[in-house]
VEXTI-351508 format. One record per residue (C-alpha): residue number from 1; residue in three letters; x, y, z. Coordinates in steps of 0.05 Angstrom, whole numbers. Layout:
<koltis>
+-----+------+--------+--------+--------+
:  nr : rest :   east :  north :     up :
+-----+------+--------+--------+--------+
: NUM :  Ala :      X :      Y :      Z :
...
+-----+------+--------+--------+--------+
</koltis>
This chain:
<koltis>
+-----+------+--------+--------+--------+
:  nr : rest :   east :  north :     up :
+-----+------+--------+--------+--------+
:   1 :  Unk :      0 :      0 :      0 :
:   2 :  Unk :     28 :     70 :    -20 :
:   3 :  Unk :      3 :    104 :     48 :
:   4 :  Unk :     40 :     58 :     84 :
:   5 :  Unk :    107 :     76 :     52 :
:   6 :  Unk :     93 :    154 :     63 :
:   7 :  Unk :    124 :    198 :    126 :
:   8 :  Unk :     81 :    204 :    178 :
:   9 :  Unk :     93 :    275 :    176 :
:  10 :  Unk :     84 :    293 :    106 :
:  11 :  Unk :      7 :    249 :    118 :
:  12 :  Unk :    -10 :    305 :    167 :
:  13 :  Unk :     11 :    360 :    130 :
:  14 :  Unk :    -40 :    334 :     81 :
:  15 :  Unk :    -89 :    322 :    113 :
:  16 :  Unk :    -75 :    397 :    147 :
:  17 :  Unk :    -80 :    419 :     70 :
:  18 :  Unk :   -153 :    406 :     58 :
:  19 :  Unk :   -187 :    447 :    105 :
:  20 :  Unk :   -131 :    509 :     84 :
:  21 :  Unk :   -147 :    502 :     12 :
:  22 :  Unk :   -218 :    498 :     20 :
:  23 :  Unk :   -239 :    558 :    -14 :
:  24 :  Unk :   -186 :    558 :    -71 :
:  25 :  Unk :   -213 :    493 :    -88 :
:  26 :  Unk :   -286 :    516 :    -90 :
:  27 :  Unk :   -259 :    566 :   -141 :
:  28 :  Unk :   -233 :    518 :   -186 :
:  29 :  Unk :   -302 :    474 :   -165 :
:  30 :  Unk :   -329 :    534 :   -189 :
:  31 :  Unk :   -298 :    529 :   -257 :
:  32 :  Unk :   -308 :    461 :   -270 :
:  33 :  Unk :   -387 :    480 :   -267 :
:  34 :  Unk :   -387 :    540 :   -315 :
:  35 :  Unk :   -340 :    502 :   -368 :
:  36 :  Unk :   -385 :    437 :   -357 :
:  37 :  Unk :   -450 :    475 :   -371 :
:  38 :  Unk :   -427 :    509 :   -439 :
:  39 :  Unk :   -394 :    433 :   -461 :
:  40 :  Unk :   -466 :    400 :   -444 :
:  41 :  Unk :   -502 :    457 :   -479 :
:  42 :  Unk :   -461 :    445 :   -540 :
:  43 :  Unk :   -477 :    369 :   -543 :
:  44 :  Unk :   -545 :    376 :   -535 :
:  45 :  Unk :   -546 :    441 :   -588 :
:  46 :  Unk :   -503 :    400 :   -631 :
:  47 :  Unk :   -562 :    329 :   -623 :
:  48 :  Unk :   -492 :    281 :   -607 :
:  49 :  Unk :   -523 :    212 :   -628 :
:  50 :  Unk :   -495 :    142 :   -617 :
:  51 :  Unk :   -486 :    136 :   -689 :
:  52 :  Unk :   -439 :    190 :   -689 :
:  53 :  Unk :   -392 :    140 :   -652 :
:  54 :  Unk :   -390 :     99 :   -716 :
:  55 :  Unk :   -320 :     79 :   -748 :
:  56 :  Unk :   -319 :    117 :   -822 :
:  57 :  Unk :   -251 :     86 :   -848 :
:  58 :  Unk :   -221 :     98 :   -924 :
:  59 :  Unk :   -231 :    160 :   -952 :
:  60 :  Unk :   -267 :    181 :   -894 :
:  61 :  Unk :   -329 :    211 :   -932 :
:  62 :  Unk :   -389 :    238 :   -896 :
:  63 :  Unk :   -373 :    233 :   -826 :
:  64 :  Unk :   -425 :    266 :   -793 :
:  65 :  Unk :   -398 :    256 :   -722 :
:  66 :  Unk :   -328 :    279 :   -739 :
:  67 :  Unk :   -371 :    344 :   -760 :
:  68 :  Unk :   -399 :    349 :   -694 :
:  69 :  Unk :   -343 :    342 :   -653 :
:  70 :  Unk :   -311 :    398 :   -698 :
:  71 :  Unk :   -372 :    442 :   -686 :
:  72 :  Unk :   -361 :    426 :   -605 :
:  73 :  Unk :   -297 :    442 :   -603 :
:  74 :  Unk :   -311 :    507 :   -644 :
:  75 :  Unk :   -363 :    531 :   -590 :
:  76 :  Unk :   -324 :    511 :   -531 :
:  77 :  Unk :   -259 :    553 :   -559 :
:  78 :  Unk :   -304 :    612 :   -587 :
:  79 :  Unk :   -291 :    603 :   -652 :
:  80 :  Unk :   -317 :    596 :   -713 :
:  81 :  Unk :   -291 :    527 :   -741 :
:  82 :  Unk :   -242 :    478 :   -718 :
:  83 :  Unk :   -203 :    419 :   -748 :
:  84 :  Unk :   -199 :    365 :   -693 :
:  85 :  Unk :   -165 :    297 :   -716 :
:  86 :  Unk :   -130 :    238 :   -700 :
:  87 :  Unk :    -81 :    252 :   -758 :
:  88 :  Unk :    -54 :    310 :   -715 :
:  89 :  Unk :     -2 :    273 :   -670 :
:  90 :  Unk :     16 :    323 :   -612 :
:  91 :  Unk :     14 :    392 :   -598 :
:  92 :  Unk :     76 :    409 :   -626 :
:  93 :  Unk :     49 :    384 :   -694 :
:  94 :  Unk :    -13 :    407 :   -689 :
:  95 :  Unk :     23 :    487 :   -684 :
:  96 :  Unk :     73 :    464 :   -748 :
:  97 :  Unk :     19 :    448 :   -785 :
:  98 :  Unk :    -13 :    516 :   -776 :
:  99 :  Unk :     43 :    559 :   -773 :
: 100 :  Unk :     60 :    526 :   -842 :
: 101 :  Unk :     -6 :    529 :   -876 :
: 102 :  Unk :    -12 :    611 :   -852 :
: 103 :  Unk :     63 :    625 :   -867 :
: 104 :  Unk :     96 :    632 :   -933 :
: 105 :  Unk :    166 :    644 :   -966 :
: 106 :  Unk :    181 :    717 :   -945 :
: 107 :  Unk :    124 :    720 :   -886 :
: 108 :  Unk :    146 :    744 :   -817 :
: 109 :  Unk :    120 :    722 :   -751 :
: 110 :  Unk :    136 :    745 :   -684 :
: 111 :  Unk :    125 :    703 :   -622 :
: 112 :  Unk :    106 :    767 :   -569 :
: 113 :  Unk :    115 :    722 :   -515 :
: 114 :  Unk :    198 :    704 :   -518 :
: 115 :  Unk :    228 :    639 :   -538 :
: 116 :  Unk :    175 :    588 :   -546 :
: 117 :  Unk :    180 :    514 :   -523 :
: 118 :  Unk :    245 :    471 :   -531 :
: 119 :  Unk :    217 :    427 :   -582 :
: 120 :  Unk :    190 :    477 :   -622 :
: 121 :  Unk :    265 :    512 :   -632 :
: 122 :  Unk :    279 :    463 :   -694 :
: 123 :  Unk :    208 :    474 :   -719 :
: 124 :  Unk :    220 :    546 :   -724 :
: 125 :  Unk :    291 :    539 :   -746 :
: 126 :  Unk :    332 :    568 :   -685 :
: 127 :  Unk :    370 :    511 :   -681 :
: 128 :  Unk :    383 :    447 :   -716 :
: 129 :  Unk :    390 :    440 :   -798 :
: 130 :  Unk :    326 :    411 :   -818 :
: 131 :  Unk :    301 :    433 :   -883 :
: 132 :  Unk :    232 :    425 :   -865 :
: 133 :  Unk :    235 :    487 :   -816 :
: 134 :  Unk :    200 :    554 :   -817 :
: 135 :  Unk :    261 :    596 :   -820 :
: 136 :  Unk :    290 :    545 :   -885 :
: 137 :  Unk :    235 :    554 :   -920 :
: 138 :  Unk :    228 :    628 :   -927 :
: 139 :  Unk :    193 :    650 :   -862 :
: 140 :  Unk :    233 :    708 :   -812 :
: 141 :  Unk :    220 :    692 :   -741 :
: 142 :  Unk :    227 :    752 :   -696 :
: 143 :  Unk :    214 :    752 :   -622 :
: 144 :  Unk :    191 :    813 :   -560 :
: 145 :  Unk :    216 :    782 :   -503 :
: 146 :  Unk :    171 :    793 :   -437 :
: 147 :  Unk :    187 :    844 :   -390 :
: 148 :  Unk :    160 :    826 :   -316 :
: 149 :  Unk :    116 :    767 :   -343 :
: 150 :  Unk :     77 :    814 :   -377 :
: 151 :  Unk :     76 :    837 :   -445 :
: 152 :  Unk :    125 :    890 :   -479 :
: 153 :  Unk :     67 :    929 :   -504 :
: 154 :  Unk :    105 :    990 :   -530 :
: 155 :  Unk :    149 :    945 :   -563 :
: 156 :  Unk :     93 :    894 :   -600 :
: 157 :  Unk :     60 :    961 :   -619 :
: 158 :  Unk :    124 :    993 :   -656 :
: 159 :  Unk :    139 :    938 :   -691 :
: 160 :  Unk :     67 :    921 :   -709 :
: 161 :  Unk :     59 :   1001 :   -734 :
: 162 :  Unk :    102 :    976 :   -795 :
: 163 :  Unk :     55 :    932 :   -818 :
: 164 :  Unk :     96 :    881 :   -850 :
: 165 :  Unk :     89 :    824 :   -797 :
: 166 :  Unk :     37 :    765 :   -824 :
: 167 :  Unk :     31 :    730 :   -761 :
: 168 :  Unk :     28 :    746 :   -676 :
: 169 :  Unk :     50 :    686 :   -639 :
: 170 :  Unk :     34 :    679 :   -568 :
: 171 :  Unk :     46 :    619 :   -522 :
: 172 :  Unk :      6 :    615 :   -460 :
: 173 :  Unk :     39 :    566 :   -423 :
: 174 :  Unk :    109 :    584 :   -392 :
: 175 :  Unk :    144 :    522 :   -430 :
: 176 :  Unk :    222 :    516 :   -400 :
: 177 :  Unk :    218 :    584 :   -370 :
: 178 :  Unk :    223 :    620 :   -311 :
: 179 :  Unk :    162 :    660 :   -321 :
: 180 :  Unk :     88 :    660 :   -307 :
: 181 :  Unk :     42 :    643 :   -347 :
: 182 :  Unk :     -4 :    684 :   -396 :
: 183 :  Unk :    -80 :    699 :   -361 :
: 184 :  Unk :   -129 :    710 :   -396 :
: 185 :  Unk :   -141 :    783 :   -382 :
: 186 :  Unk :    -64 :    795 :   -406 :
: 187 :  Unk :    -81 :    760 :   -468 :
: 188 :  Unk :   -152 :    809 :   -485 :
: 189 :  Unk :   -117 :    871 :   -464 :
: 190 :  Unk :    -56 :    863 :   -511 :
: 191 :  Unk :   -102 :    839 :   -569 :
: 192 :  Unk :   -143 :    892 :   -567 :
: 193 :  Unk :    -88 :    945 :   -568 :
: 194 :  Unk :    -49 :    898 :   -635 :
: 195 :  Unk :   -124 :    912 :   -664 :
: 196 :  Unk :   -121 :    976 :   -657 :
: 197 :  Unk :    -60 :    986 :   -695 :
: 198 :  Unk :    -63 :    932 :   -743 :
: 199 :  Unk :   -126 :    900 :   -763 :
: 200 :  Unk :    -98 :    843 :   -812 :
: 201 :  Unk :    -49 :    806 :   -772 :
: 202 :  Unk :    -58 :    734 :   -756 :
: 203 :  Unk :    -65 :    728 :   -671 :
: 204 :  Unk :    -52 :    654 :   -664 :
: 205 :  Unk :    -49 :    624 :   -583 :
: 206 :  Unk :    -11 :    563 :   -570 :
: 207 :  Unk :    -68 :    536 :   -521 :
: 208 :  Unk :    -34 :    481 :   -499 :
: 209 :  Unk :    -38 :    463 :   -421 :
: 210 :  Unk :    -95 :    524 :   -413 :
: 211 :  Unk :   -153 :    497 :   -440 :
: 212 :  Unk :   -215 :    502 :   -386 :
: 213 :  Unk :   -171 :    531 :   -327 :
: 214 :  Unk :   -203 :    600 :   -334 :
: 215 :  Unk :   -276 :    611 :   -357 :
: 216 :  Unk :   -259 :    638 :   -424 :
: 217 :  Unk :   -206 :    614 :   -486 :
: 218 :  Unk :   -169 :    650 :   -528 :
: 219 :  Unk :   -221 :    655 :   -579 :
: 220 :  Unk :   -275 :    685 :   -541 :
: 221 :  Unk :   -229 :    747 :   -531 :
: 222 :  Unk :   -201 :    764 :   -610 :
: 223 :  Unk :   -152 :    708 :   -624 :
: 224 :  Unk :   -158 :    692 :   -698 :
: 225 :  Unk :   -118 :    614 :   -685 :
: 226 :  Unk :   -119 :    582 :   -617 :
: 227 :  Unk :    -77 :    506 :   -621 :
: 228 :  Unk :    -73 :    451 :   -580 :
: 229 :  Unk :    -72 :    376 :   -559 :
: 230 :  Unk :   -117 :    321 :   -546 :
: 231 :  Unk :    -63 :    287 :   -501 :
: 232 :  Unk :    -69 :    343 :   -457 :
: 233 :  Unk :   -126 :    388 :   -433 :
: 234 :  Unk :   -186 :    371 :   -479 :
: 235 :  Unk :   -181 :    309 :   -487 :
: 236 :  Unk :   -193 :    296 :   -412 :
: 237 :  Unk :   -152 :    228 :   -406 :
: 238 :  Unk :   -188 :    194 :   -444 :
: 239 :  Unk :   -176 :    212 :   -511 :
: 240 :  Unk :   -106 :    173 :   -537 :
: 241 :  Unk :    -82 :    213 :   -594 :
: 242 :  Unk :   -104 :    275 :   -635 :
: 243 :  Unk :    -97 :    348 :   -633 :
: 244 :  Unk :   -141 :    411 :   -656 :
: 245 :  Unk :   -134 :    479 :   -693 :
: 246 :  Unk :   -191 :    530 :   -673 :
: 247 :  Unk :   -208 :    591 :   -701 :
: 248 :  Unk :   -226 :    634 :   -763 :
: 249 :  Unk :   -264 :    593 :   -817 :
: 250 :  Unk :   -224 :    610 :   -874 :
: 251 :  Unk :   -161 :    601 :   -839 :
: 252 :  Unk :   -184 :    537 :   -811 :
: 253 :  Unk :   -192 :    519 :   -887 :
: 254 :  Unk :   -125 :    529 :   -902 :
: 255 :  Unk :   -103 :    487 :   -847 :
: 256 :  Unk :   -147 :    426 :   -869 :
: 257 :  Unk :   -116 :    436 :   -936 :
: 258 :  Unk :    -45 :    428 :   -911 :
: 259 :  Unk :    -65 :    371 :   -869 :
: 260 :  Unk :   -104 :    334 :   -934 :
: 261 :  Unk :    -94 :    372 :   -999 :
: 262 :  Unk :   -125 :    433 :  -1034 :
: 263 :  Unk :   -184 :    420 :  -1054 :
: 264 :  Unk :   -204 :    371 :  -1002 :
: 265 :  Unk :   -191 :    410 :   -943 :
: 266 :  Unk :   -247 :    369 :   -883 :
: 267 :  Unk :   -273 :    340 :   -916 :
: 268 :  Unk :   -239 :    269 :   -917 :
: 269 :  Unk :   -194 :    235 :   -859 :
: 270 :  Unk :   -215 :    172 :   -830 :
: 271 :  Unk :   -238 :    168 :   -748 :
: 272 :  Unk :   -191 :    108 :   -727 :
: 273 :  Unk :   -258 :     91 :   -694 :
: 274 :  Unk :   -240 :    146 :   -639 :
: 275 :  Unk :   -295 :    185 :   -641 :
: 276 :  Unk :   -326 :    158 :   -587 :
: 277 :  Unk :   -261 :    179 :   -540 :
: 278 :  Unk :   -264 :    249 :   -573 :
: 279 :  Unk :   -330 :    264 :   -555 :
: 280 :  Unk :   -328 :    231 :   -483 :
: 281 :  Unk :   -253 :    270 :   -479 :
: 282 :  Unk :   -278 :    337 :   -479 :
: 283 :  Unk :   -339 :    317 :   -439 :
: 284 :  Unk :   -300 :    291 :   -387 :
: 285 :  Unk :   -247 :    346 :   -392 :
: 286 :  Unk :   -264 :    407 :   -351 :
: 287 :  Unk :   -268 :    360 :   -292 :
: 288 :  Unk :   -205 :    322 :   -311 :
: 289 :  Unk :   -172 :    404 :   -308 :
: 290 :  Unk :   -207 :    409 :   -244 :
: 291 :  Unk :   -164 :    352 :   -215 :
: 292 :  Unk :   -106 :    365 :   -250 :
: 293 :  Unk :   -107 :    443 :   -218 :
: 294 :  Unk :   -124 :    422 :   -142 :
: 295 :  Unk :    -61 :    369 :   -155 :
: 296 :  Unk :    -20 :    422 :   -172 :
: 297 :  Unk :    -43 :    468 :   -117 :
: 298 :  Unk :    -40 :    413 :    -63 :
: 299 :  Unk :     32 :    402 :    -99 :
: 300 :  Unk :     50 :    485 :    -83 :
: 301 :  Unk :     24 :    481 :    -11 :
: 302 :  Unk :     69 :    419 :     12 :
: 303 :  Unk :    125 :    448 :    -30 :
: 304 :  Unk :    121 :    520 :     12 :
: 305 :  Unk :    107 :    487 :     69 :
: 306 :  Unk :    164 :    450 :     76 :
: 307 :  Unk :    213 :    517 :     63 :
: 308 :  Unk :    218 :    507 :    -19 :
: 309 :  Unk :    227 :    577 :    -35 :
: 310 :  Unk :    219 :    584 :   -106 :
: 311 :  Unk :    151 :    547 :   -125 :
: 312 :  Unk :    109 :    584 :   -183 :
: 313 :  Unk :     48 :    593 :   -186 :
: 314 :  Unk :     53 :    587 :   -109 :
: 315 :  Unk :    -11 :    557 :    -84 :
: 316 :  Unk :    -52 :    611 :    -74 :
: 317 :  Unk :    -35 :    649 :   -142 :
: 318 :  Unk :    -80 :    655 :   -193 :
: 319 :  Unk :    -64 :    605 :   -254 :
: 320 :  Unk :    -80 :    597 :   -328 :
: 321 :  Unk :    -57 :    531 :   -344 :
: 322 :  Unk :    -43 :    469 :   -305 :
: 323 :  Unk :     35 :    473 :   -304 :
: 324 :  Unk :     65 :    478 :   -229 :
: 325 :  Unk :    145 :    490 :   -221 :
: 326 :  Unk :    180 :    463 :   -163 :
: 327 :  Unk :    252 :    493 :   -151 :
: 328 :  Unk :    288 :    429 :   -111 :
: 329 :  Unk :    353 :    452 :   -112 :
: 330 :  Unk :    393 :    393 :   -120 :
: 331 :  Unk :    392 :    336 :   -178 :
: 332 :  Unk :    386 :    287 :   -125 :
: 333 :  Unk :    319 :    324 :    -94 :
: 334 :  Unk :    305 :    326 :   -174 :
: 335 :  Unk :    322 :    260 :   -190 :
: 336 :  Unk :    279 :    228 :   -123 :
: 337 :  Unk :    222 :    263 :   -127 :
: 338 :  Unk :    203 :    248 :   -208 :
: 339 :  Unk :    235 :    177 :   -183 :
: 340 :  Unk :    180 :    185 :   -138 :
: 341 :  Unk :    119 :    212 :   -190 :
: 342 :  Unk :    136 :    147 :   -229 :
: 343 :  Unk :    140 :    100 :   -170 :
: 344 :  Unk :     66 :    116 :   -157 :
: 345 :  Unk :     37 :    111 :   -235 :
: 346 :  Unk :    -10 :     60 :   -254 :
: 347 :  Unk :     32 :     51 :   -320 :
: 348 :  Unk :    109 :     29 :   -318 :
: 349 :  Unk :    115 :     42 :   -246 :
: 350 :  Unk :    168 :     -8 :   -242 :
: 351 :  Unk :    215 :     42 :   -281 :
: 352 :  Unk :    267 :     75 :   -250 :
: 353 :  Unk :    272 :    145 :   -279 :
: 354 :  Unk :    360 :    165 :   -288 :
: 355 :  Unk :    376 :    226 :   -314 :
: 356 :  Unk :    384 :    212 :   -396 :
: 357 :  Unk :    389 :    250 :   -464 :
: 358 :  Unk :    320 :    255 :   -501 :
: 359 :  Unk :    310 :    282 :   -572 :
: 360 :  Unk :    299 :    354 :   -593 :
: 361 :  Unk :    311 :    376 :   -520 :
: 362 :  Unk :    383 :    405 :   -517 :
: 363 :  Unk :    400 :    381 :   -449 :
: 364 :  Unk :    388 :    309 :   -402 :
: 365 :  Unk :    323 :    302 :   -375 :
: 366 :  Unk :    285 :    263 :   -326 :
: 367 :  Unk :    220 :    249 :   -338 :
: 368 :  Unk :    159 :    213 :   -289 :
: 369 :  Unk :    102 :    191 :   -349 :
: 370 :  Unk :     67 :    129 :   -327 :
: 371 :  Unk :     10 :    150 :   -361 :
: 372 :  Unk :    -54 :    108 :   -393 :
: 373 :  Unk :    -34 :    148 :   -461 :
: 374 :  Unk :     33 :    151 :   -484 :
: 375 :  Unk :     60 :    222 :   -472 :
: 376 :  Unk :     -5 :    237 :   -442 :
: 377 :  Unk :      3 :    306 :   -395 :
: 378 :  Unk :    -68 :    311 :   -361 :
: 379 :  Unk :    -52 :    253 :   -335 :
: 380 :  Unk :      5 :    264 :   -277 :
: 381 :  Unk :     76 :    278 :   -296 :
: 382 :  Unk :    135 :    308 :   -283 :
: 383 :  Unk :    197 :    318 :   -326 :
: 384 :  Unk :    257 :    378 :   -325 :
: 385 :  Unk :    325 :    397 :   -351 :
: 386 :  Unk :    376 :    369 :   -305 :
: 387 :  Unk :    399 :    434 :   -306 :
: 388 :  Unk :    412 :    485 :   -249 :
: 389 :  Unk :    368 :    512 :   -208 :
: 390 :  Unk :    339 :    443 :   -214 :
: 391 :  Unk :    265 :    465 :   -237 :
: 392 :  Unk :    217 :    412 :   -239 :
: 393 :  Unk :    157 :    427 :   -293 :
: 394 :  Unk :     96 :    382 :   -258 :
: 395 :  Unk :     23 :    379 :   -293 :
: 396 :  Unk :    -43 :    339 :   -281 :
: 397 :  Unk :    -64 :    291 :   -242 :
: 398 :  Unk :   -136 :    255 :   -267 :
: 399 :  Unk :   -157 :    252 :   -199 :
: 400 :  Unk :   -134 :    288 :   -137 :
: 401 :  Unk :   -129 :    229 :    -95 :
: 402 :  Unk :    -83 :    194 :   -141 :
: 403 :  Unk :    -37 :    261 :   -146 :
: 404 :  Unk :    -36 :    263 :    -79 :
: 405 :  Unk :     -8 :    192 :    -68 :
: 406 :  Unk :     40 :    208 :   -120 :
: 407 :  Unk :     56 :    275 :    -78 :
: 408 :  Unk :     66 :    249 :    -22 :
: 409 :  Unk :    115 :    188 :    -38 :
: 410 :  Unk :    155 :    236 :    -72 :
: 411 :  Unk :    165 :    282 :    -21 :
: 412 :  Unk :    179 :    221 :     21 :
: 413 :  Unk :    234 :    200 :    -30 :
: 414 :  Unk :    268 :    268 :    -25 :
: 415 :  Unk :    256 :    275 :     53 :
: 416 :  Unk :    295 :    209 :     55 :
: 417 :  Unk :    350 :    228 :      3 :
+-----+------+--------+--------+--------+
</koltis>
């Protein structure tokens, strides 16, 4: 039994937690409620049927539930159309397929938001020689670093006055840095002041990790593109592949016609027989967030509590996605407590997480994934940089119970380092 193996200590502390973060967790109860009601009211708007579980293989014609779960996603991001498919492997396709159907030879983007995710460096073309990136195919990538976690807005705004930019990139989540993430109120006010100056730009939001932590998306307040993937928020755990592009129709057109062909654009692309998981995914989603937050919360209270100074967001900070940051100080705290995370998960808990190279990340990681779904980040994991200061990047948790076992057994690990 995993309570048996945890420090009597560290079992009091939690159980200390509960009635402490009583009222955040209301809040994100709260949450849960608003983003379940407006997921509900788009199944029953939308008349979901059993047949629209059906598997449409081959060509993929005429898939009437694939069509629904597009028009569900569309509502629930507030935006006009969306292209949500198993063909879209992970997030970090998902945003190279858009960025390379909007962008062409001699386009410029500008991520707003400073250097985006590790993996996405060799996408882009800031590192590596692939001839497949952005940058080698034509596009200039620019970048407005952040200034206090918040947006440079003077900056985006003189640089947007020249009117030669195609593309506004912003990335919600924090990635590999030390900064906070993007709420939803920072994201309205700066793209209303970009609209004031330039009317034509493409605002696209790397959604990933945010989806259903705050009451409204990207959409719902001007974004043109908001990306993401199934294997995280909206698919809710259950979902075991897939990603999704949301946003303006005609955009979302050109999208589908990278990902098929001109011509053909959504019209074809066969279900795998998944549509069933899609459609329960995003059902069961806004309470798989809900769990996923009060992990991470419970993870920022025992973290404080125990004298870890640097912990972001700390537990009683607002958040915007479900990514909590544990400072540990030491590779072997690192190394013990994502030895722990793994120790505890339902999948490959037999594995003994060491320190290890692991492609298109430039330094050794460690990683804690013994997840249901392979790479699967609503589900609890933990991986970092084995890097100084020794920053652990933690997200979801299905249930809150289960996090907390995991929690707690790491903490014990490192306590007993």
């Amino acid at each position: 039994m995993i309570l048996e193996q945890i420090d009597k200590d560290l079992l009091k502390m939690a159980e200390e937690s509960d009635v402490i973060l009583k009222d955040i967790y209301k809040k994100i109860d709260d949450v849960c409620l608003y983003n379940s009601d407006r997921i509900l009211a788009a199944f029953i708007e939308n008349h979901v049927s059993y047949s629209d579980f059906a598997d449409i293989n081959g060509y993929g014609n005429y898939d009437e539930g694939r069509d629904k779960i597009e028009r569900i996603f569309a509502t629930v991001l507030g935006c006009e159309d969306a292209l949500v498919r198993p063909q879209i492997m992970s997030g970090t396709n998902a945003l190279y397929l858009t960025l390379s159907a909007l962008l062409k030879h001699g386009d410029t983007m500008i991520s707003i938001s400073g250097a985006p995710y590790d993996s996405l460096q060799e996408m882009i073309g800031l590192c590596g020689d692939s001839t497949q990136s952005l940058k080698a195919n034509g596009v200039k990538y620019e970048q407005i670093d952040l200034v206090n976690d918040d947006f440079d807005d003077d900056k985006i705004i003189s640089r947007l006055k020249e009117n030669n930019v195609k593309l506004v990139e912003i990335q919600r989540s924090r990635g590999y840095a030390h900064r906070l993430s993007l709420t939803i109120s920072k994201l309205e006010r700066i793209i209303k002041k970009i609209r004031e100056v330039n009317k034509d730009v493409i605002i696209m939001v790397d959604n990933c990790y945010g989806e259903l932590v705050e009451k409204l998306e990207p959409g719902h307040i001007g974004a043109d593109v908001v990306v993401g993937s199934l294997m995280k928020n909206l698919g809710g755990g259950i979902a075991s592949t897939g990603g999704y592009v949301a946003g303006n129709k005609d955009l979302i057109n050109m999208v589908a016609e990278r990902l098929t062909a001109p011509g053909i654009g959504k019209d074809l692309g066969a279900n795998f027989n998944l549509n069933n998981s899609f459609f329960k995914g995003i059902f069961m989603a806004p309470n798989a967030v809900k769990s996923a937050l009060k992990t991470a919360v419970f993870t920022a209270y025992m973290l404080e509590k125990l004298g870890y100074k640097n912990v972001s967001p700390a537990y009683n900070d607002e958040r915007t996605d479900i990514i909590q940051t544990l400072e540990l100080g030491s590779k072997e705290n690192l190394v013990s407590f994502t030895q722990g995370i793994q120790s505890t998960s339902p999948i490959d808990s037999f594995v003994r997480v060491m320190a290890a190279p692991m492609p298109g990340y430039p330094f050794d990681e460690v990683m804690a994934a013994g997840s249901f779904t392979q790479g699967s980040t609503i589900e609890l994991s933990a991986d970092a940089p084995v890097v100084e200061p020794y920053t652990l990047y933690m997200q979801g948790g299905l249930t809150l119970e289960y996090g907390k076992l995991s929690i707690l057994l790491a903490l014990t690990n490192m306590k007993n380092n």
